[in-house]
TORTOR-475628 format. One record per residue: x, y, z of N, C-alpha, C in turn. Coordinates in Angstrom, 1 decimal. Last residue first. Layout:
BEGIN
<r <X, Y, Z>, <X, Y, Z>, <X, Y, Z>>;
...
//
This chain:
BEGIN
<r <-19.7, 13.4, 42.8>, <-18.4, 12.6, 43.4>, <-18.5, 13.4, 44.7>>;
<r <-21.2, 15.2, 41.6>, <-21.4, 13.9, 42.1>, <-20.9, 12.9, 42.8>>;
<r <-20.1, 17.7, 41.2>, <-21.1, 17.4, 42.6>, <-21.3, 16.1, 42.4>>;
<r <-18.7, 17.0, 38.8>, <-17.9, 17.0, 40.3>, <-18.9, 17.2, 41.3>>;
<r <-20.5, 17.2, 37.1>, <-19.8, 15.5, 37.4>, <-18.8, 15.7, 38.7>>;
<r <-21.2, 19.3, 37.4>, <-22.3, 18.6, 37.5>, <-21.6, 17.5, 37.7>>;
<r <-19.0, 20.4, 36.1>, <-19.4, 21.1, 37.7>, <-20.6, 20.0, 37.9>>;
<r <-19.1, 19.7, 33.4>, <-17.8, 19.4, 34.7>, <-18.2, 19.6, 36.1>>;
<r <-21.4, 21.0, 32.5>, <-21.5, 19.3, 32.5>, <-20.2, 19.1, 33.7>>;
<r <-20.3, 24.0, 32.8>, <-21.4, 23.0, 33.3>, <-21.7, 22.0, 33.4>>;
<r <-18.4, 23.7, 30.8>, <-18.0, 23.7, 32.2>, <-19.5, 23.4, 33.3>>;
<r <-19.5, 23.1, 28.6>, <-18.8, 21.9, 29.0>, <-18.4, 22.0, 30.9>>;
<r <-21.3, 25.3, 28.9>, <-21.7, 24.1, 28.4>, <-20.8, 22.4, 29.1>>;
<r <-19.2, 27.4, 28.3>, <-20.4, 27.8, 29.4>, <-20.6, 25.9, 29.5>>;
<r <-17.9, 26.4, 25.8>, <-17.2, 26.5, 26.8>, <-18.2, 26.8, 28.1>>;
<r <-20.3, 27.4, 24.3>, <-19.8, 25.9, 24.4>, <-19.3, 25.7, 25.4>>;
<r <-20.7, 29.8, 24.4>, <-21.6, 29.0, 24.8>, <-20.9, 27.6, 24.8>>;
<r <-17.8, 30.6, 23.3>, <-18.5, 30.9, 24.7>, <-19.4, 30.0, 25.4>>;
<r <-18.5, 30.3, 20.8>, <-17.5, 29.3, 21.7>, <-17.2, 29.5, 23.1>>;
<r <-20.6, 31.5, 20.2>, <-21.0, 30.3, 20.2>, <-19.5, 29.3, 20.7>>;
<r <-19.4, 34.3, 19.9>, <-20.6, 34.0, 21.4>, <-20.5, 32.0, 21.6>>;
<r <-18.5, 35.8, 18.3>, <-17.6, 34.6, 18.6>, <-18.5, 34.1, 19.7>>;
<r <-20.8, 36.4, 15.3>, <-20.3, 37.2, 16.8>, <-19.8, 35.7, 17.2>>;
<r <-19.8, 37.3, 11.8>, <-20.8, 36.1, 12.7>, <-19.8, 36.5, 14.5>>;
<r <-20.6, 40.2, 10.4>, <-19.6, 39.3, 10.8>, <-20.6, 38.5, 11.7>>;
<r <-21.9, 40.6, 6.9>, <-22.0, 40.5, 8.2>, <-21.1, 39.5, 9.3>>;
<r <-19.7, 42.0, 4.7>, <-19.9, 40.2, 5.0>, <-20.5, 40.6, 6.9>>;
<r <-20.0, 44.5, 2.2>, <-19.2, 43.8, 3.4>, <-20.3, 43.0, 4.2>>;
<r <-19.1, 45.8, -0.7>, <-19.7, 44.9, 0.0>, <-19.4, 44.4, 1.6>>;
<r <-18.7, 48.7, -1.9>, <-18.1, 47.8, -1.2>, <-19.2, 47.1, -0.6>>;
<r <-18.9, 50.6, -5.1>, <-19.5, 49.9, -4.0>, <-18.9, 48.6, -3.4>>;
<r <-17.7, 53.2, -7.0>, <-17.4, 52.1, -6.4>, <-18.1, 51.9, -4.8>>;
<r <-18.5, 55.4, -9.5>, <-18.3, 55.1, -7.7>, <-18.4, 53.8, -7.8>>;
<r <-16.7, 57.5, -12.4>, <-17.4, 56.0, -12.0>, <-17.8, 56.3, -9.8>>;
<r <-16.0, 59.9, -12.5>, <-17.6, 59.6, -13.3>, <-18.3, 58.3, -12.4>>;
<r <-12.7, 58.1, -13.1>, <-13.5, 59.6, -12.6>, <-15.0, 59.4, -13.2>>;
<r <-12.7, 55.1, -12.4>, <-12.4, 56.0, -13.6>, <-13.4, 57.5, -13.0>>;
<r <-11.6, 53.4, -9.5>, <-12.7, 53.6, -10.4>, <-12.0, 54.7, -10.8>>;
<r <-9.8, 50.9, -7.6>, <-10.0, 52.1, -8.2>, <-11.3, 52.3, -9.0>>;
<r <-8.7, 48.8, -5.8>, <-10.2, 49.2, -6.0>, <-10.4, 50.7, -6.4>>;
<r <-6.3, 47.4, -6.6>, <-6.2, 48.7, -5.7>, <-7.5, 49.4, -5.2>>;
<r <-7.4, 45.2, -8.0>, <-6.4, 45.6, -6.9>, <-5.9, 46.5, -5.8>>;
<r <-8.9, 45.5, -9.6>, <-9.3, 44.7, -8.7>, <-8.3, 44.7, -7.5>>;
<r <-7.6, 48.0, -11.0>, <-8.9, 47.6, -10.7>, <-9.3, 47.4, -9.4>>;
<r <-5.6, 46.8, -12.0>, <-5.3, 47.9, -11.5>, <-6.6, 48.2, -10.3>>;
<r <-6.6, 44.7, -13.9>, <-5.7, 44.1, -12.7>, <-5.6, 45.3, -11.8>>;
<r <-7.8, 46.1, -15.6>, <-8.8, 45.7, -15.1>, <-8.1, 45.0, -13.8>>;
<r <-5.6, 47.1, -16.9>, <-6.8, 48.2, -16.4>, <-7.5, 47.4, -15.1>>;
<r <-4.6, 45.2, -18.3>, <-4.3, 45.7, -17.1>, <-4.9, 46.8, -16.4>>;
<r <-6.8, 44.7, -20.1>, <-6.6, 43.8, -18.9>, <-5.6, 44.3, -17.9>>;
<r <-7.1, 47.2, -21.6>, <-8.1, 46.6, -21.3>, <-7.5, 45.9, -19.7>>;
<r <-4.4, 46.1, -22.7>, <-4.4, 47.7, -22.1>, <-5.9, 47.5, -21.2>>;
<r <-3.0, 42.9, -22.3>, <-3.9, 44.3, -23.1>, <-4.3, 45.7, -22.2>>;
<r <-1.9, 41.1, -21.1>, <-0.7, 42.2, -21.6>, <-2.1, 43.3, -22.4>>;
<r <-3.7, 40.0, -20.1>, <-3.0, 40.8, -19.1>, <-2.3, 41.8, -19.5>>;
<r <-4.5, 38.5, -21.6>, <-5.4, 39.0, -21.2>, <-4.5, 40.3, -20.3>>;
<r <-2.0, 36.7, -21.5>, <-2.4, 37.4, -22.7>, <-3.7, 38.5, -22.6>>;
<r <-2.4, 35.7, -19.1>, <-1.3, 36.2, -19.6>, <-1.5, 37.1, -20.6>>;
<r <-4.6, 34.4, -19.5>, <-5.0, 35.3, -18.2>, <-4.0, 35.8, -18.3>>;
<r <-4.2, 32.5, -21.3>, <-5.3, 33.1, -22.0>, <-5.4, 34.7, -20.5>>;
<r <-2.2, 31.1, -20.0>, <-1.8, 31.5, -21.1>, <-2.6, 32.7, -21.4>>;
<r <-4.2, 29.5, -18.0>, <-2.7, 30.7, -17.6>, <-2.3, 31.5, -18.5>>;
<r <-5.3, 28.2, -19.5>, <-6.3, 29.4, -18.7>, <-4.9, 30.3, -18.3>>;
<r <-3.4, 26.5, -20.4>, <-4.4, 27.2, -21.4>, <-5.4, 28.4, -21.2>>;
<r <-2.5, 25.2, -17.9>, <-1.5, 26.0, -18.9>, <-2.4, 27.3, -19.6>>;
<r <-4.9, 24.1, -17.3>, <-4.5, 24.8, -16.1>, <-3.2, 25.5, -17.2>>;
<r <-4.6, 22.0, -19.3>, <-6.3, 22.7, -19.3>, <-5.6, 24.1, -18.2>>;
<r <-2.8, 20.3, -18.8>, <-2.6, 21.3, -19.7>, <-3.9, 22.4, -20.0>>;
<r <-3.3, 19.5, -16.0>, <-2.2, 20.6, -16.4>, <-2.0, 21.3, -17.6>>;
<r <-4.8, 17.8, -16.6>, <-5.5, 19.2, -15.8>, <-4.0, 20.5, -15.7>>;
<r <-3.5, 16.3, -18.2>, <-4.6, 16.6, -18.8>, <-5.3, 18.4, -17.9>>;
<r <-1.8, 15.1, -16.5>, <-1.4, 15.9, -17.6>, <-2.6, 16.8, -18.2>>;
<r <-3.3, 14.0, -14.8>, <-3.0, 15.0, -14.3>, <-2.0, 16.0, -15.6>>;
<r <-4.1, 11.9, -16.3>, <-5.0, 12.5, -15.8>, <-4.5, 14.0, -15.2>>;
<r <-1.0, 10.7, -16.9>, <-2.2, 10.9, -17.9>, <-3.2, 12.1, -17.4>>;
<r <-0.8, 10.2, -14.3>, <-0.2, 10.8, -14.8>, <-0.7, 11.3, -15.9>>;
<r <-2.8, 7.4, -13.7>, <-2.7, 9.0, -13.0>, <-2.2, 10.2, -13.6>>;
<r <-2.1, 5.9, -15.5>, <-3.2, 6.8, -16.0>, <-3.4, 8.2, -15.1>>;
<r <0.8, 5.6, -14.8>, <0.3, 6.2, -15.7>, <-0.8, 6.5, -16.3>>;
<r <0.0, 4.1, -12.3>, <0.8, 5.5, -12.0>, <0.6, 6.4, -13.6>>;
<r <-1.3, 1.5, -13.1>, <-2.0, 2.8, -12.4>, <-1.3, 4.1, -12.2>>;
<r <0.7, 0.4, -14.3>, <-0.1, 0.8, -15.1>, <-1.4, 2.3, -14.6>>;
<r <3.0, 0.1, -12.0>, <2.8, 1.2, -13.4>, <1.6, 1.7, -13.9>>;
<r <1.0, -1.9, -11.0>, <1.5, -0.7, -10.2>, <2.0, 0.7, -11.5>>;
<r <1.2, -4.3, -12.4>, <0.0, -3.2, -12.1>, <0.1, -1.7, -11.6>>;
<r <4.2, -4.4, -12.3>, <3.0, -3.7, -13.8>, <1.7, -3.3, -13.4>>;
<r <4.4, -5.2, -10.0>, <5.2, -4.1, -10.5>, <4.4, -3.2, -12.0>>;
<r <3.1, -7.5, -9.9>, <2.3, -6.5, -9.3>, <3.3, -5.3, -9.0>>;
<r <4.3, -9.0, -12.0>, <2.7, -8.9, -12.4>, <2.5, -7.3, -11.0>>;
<r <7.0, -9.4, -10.8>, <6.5, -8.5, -12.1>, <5.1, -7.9, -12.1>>;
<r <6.0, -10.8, -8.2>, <6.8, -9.7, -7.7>, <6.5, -8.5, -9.3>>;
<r <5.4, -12.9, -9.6>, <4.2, -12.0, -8.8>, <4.9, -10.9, -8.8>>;
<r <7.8, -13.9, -10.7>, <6.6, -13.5, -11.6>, <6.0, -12.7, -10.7>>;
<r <9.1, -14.1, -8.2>, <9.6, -13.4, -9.6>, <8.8, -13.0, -10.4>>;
<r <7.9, -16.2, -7.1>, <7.7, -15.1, -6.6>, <8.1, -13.7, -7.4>>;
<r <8.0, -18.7, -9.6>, <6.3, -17.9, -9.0>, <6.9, -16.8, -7.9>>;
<r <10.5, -19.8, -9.4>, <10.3, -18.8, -10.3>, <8.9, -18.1, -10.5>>;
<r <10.7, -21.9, -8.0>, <11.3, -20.8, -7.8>, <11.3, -19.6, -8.8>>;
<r <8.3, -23.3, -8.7>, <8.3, -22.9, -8.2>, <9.4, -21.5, -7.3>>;
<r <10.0, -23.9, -11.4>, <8.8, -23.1, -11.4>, <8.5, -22.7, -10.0>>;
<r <12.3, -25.8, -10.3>, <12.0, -24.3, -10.7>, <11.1, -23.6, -11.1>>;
<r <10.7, -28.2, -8.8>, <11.4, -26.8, -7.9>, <11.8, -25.8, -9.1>>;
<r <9.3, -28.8, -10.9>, <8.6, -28.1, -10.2>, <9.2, -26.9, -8.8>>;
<r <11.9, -29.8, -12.4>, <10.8, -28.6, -13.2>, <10.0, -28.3, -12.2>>;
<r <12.7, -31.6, -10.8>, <13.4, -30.6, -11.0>, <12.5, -29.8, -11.3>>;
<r <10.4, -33.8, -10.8>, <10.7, -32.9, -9.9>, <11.1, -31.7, -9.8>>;
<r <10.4, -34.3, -13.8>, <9.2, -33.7, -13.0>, <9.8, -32.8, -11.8>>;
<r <13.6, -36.1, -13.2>, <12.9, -34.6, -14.1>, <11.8, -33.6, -13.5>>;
<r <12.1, -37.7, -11.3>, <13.4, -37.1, -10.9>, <13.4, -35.5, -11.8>>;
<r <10.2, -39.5, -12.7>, <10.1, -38.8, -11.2>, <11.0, -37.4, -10.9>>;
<r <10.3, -39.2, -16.2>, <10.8, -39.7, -15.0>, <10.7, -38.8, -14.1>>;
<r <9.2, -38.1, -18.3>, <8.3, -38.1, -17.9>, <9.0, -38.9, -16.4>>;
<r <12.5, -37.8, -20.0>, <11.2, -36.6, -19.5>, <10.2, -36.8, -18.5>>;
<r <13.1, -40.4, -20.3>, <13.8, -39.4, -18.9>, <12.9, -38.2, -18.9>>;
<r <11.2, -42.1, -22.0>, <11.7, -42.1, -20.3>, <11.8, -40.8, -19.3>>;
<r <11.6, -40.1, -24.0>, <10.5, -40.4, -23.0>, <10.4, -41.0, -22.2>>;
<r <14.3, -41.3, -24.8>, <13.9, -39.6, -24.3>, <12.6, -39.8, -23.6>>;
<r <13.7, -43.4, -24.9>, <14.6, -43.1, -23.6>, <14.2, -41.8, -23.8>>;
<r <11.9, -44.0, -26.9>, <11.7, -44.2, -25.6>, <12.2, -43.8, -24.4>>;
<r <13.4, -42.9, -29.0>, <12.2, -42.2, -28.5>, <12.0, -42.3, -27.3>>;
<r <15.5, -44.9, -29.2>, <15.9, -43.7, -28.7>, <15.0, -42.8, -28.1>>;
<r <13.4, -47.0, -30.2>, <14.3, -47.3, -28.8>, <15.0, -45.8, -28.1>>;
<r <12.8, -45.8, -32.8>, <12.0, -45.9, -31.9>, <12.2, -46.5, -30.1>>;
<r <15.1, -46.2, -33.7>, <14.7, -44.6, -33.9>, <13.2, -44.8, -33.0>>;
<r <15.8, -48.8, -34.2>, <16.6, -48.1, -33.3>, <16.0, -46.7, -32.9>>;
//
């Protein structure tokens, strides 16, 4: 008998009908998966971003901290008073640099340039 029962279960497993069902749900159950798999990729990339930017934040904390603390010294606010207002200590002189300026000619020349190419395409016509 224990080998007549096997059969029927191995019947109805490997029957047409079974098979079938199992492939309409797997198939209804491949866009559910994708839809996970490229939810997790998607995480996985947000958190190394995150990671990475933790990283420049806490490097960007540690310079803030050290330029805070720098600040509170008698030394360091001397030196904010400094750069700020461009003072010097009696004794001291202070030298200013200044940036040769570049002359605005070259959007002149361009503008000369294009309006010459225009005047050249209207005598042709």
């Amino acid at each position: 008998m224990e080998f007549y029962d096997k059969q029927k279960i191995r019947k109805f497993c490997y029957s047409k009908v079974t098979i079938a069902i199992l492939m309409f749900f797997v198939a209804m159950m491949i866009p559910g998966v994708y839809g996970i798999y490229t939810k997790v990729s998607e995480s996985s990339r947000d958190r190394k971003a995150a990671e990475h930017e933790l990283v420049d934040l806490e490097a960007r904390e540690k310079m803030l901290v050290e330029k805070v603390e720098r600040g509170n010294s008698d030394r360091g606010q001397e030196e904010q008073i400094r750069e700020k207002f461009n003072l010097a200590k009696e004794g001291e002189s202070v030298i200013i640099l200044v940036e040769k300026s570049i002359p605005a000619s070259t959007t002149v020349n361009e503008a000369n340039v294009f309006k010459a190419m225009w005047n050249t395409i209207k005598k042709a016509f």
